[in-house]
C-alpha positions in Angstrom: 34.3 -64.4 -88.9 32.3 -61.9 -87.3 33.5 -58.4 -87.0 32.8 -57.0 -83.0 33.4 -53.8 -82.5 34.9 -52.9 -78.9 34.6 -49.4 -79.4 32.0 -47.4 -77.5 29.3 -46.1 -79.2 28.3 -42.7 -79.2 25.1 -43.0 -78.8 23.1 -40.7 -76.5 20.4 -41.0 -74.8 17.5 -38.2 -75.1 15.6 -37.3 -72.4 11.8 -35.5 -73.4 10.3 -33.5 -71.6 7.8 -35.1 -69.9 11.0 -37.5 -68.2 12.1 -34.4 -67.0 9.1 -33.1 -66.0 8.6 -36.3 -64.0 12.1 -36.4 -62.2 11.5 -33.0 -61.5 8.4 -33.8 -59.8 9.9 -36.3 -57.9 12.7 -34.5 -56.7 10.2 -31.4 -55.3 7.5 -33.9 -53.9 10.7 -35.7 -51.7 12.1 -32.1 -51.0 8.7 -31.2 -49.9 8.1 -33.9 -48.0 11.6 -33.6 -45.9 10.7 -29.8 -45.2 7.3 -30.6 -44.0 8.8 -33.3 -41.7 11.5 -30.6 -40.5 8.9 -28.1 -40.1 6.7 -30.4 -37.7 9.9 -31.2 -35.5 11.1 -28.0 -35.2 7.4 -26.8 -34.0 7.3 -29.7 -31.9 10.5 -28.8 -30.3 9.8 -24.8 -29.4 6.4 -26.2 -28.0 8.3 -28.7 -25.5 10.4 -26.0 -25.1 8.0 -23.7 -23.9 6.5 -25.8 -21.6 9.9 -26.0 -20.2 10.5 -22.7 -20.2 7.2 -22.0 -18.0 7.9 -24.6 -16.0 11.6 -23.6 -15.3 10.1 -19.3 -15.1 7.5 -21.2 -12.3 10.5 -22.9 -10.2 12.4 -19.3 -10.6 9.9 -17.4 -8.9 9.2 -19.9 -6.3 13.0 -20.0 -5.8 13.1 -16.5 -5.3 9.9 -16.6 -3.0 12.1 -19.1 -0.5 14.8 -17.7 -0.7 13.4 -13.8 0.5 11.9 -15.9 2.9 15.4 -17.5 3.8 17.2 -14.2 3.8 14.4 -12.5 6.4 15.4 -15.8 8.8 18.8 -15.7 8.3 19.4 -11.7 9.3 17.3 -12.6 12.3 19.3 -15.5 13.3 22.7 -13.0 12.5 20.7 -10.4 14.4 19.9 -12.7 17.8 23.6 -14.6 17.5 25.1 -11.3 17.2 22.5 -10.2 20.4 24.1 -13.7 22.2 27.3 -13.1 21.4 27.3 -9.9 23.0 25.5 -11.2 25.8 27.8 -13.8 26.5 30.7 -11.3 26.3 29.2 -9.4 29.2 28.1 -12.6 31.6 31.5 -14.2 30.9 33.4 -11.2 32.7 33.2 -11.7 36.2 34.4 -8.0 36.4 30.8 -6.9 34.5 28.9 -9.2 37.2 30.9 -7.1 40.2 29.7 -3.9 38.8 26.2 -4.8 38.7 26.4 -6.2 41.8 27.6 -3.2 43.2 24.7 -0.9 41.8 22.2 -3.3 43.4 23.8 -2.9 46.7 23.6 1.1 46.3 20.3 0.8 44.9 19.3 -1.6 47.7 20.2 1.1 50.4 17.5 3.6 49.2 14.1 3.5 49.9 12.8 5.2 46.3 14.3 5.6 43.2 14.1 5.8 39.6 17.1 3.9 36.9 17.2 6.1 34.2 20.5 4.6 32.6 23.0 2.2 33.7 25.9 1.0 31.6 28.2 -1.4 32.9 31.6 -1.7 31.1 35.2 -3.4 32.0 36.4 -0.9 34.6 33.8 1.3 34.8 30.3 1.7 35.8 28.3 4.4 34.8 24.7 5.2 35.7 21.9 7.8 36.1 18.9 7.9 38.4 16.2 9.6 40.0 16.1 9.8 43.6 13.0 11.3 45.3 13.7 12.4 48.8 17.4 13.7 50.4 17.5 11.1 52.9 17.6 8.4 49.6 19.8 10.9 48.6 22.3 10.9 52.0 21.5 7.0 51.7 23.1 6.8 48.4 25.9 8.6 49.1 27.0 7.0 52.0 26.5 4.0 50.3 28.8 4.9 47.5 31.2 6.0 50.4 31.6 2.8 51.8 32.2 0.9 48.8 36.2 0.5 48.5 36.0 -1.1 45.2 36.3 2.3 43.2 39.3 4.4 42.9 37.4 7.3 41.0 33.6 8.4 41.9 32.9 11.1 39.5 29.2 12.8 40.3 28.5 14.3 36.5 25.6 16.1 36.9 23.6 16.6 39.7 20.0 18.6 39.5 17.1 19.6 41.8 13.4 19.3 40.6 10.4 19.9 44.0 8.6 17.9 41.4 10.7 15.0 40.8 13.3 14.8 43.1 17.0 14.6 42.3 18.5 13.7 39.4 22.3 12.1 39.5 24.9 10.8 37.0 27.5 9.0 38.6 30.2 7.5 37.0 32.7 4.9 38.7 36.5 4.0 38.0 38.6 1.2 39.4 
């Protein structure tokens, strides 16, 4: 019979040089290849991404553009609601409409005058004017003298000008 020997051998296997050299080769020609590949993505990807980025920079400015615009139109709309809301305030109160209906009666009774200043508030009416002759003057008064609407006629200031006439503040309390 035939002696088989199950042992391993020990025989190794030499590699040269130039089997080295060649997987060595290999190796850096596959290493090379995968950075060249990564290299060409990654400059492909910060050139999309600064086409973006100029895009997005181009919508940012035009965003803030509209939107100076936006904020110009919406203080004028606060400015004219706030104007309205004010105004309606004032018409609402039938007390304000009986005040200045009562300074265009007194103004109504005099022939030539001048407003410098009227305010009309809740209770009160206040106003200062220019009257040119003292028969306006005496017109005014007793105009003012027949109106029973006013507890309180204060005369504030009252000044003589040959030049322009009289000059009156008059303010009114209920």
């Amino acid at each position: 019979m035939s002696e088989v020997n199950l042992l391993i051998s020990k025989r190794r296997r030499v590699l040269s040089f130039s089997e080295a050299g060649r997987s060595l080769r290999g190796v850096s020609l596959v290493l090379a290849l995968i950075f060249f590949v990564f290299s060409l993505v990654f400059v492909f990807l910060i050139i999309l991404n600064q086409g973006k980025i100029d895009s997005l920079k181009r919508s940012e400015s035009s965003l803030q553009n509209d939107l100076k615009a936006l904020t110009e139109v919406e203080e004028k709309y606060n400015f004219i609601g706030d104007r309205a809301q004010k105004a309606q305030v004032i018409l609402s109160s039938r007390d304000s409409l009986k005040r200045a209906e009562d300074l265009k009666s007194f103004l109504d009774k005099i022939n030539s005058w001048s407003l410098e200043k009227g305010e009309i508030n809740k209770g009160s009416l206040s106003f200062s004017l220019v009257v040119f002759s003292y028969q306006d003057l005496m017109g005014l008064l007793s105009a003012i003298k027949e109106n029973q609407n006013y507890k309180n006629v204060v005369v504030d200031s009252l000044e003589f000008s040959p030049s322009s006439g009289y000059k009156l503040q008059l303010d009114f309390k209920i």
